[in-house]
Every structure is written in structure tokens, then in C-alpha cells.
N, C-alpha and C positions, 0 to 999 in steps of 0.2 A: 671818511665818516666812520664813526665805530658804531658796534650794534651788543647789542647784549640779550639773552635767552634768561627770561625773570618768569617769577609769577606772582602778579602784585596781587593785592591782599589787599582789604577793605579796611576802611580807616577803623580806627579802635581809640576813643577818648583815652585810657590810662596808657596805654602802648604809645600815643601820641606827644602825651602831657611828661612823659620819662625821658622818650628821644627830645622833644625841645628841651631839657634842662642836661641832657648827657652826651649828645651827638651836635656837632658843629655842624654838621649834613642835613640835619634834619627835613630842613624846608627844599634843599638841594633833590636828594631820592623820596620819591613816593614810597609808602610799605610797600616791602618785597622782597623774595627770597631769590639770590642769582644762583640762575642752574648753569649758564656759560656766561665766564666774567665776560668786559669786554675787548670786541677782537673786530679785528677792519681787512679790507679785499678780499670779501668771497662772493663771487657771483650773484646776484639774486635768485635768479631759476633755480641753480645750482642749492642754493641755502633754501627757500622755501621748500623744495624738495627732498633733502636731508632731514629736513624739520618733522614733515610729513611722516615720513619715514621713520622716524625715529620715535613720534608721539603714537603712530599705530596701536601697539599693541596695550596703551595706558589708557585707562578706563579713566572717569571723572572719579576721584578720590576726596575722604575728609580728611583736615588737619586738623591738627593743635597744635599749636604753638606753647609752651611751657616748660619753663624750668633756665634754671640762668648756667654760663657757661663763660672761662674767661680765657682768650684766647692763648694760643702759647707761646707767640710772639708781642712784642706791644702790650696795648691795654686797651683793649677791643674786649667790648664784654656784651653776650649775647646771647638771644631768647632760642631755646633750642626748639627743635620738631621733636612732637610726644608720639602723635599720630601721621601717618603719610611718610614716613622715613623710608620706608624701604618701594615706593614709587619716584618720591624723588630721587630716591639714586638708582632708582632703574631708567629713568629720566635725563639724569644728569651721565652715566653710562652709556647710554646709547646715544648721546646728542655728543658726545666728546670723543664719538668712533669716526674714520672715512673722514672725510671733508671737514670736521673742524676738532682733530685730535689734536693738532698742533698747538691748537690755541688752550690744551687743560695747564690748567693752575700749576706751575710748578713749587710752587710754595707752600701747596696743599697737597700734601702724598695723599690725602682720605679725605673726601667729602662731607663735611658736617653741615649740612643744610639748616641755617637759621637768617634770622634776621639781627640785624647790628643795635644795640640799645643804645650804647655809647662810648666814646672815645677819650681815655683818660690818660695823662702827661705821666702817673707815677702809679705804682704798686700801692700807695696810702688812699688817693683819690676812688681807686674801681673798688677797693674791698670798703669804704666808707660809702659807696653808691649800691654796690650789693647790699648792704644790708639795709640800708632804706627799701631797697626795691623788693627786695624779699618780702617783708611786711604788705606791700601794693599785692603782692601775688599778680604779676600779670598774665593772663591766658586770650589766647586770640582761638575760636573754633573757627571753620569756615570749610564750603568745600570747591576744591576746585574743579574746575571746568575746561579752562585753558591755561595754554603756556605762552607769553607774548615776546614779541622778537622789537626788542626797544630798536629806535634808529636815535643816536644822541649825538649834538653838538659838538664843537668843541671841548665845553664847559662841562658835559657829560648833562646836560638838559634835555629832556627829553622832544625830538622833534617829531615822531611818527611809533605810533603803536600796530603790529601786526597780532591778531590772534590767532593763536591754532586750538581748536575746538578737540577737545580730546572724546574721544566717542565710544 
């Protein structure tokens, strides 16, 4: 069973209305930004306690979400973090030390914490979706409270949400 370390993010009408016309996922992931992609065999006790561990010294912070970003592989194009940047990757640092360092991204030497907008086949497609969406201006505020430890399916469906209450 794999698990992943998210922090979902409250539905947003124009954020919604972009991902169903640019992201094939859409309906697939709820909003959310992944602080540990996903990783499978670690203990529970062992991981609940790492968790703990690791969110201690992270107060409840606000974000925003804004500003567009096109990945540098593929054609991944996506909402960056304006605000709360430098807790999610004190976040995403401390959760990827000890017991689940194995599992950081190697695909990603630097953390850019965002959310996915959509996924496009060619270089003509994302920069002719950029520039519509640029015009929407999308912004998400919110602030967070917890970081939740999905448990997902095969299919990567969500079957069990953990909270950790950041305090």
C-alpha cells in the first residue's frame, strides 16, 4: 500500500474549472500540494512518529498560491507557493531526513512546492494554456493547520486520511 505526506487545500471554483480543462487527474487527486511523493513499507508507529517529529517545530502558517511555473521536464505547468515557501520546505526537509530519506524525489535536486494545473502533450499546447490562464489570474489564500499522510490504493485513490495538527 503506498502512502504520501500532502497538504490538501480547500476546493477553489477557478483553480477547479482550469485543472478540469488542463489536467487529465483532475477528478483522480483532490487539491494539494505533495511534501513526500509516494512511498510504501514503513512501519506505522515507526512513520506516525517520524511525522510527529518532524512537524514539531512548524507552527500553523498562511499560504498563497500564485503565479504560473512550467516544469522543466515534460509539460507540467504549475501554480507556485507566493506565501508559506520557506515552511514547506522546512516541512518537506525535515520529513525527507531518518526514516524516509530514501524515498526524496530524485528527479527533483530542489523542492518547488506547488500544485499541478495541467498536463500538456507539446510545448505549443502549455504556452497557449498559459496565456489564457494568465488572464484568470489564479490565487488560492488559505491557511494551514495540518499535514495529512494519505493511505492510497492501487490506483493512487485515496483510501484513508491521517492528520497531523501542526501546533
Amino acid at each position: 500500500m503506498k502512502q504520501s505526506i500532502v497538504i490538501l487545500l480547500p476546493e477553489n471554483k477557478k483553480i477547479r474549472r482550469i485543472r478540469e480543462r488542463y489536467d487529465p487527474n483532475y477528478k483522480k487527486f483532490k487539491l494539494h500540494i505533495s511534501v513526500v511523493f509516494p512511498f510504501q513499507n514503513v512501519p506505522k508507529k515507526q512513520l506516525y512518529e517520524h511525522i510527529r517529529k518532524s512537524l514539531k517545530k512548524i507552527k500553523p502558517f498562511k499560504l498563497t498560491l500564485k503565479g504560473l511555473k512550467k516544469s522543466a521536464k515534460e509539460y507540467y505547468l504549475y501554480l507556485l507557493i507566493n506565501k508559506g515557501k520557506d515552511e514547506l520546505k522546512e516541512a518537506y526537509k525535515n520529513l525527507h531526513s531518518k526514516l524516509l530519506a530514501k524515498f526524496k524525489n530524485k528527479d527533483m535536486p530542489s523542492y518547488i512546492p506547488h500544485i499541478t494545473l495541467g498536463v500538456f502533450k507539446t510545448k505549443k499546447e502549455i504556452d497557449n494554456a498559459i496565456k489564457k490562464i494568465k488572464n484568470k489570474n489564479p490565487v488560492l489564500k488559505t491557511k494551514v493547520n495540518a499535514i495529512s499522510l494519505l493511505t492510497l490504493d492501487k490506483s493512487y485513490k485515496i483510501k484513508s486520511i491521517k492528520k497531523f495538527k501542526l501546533k
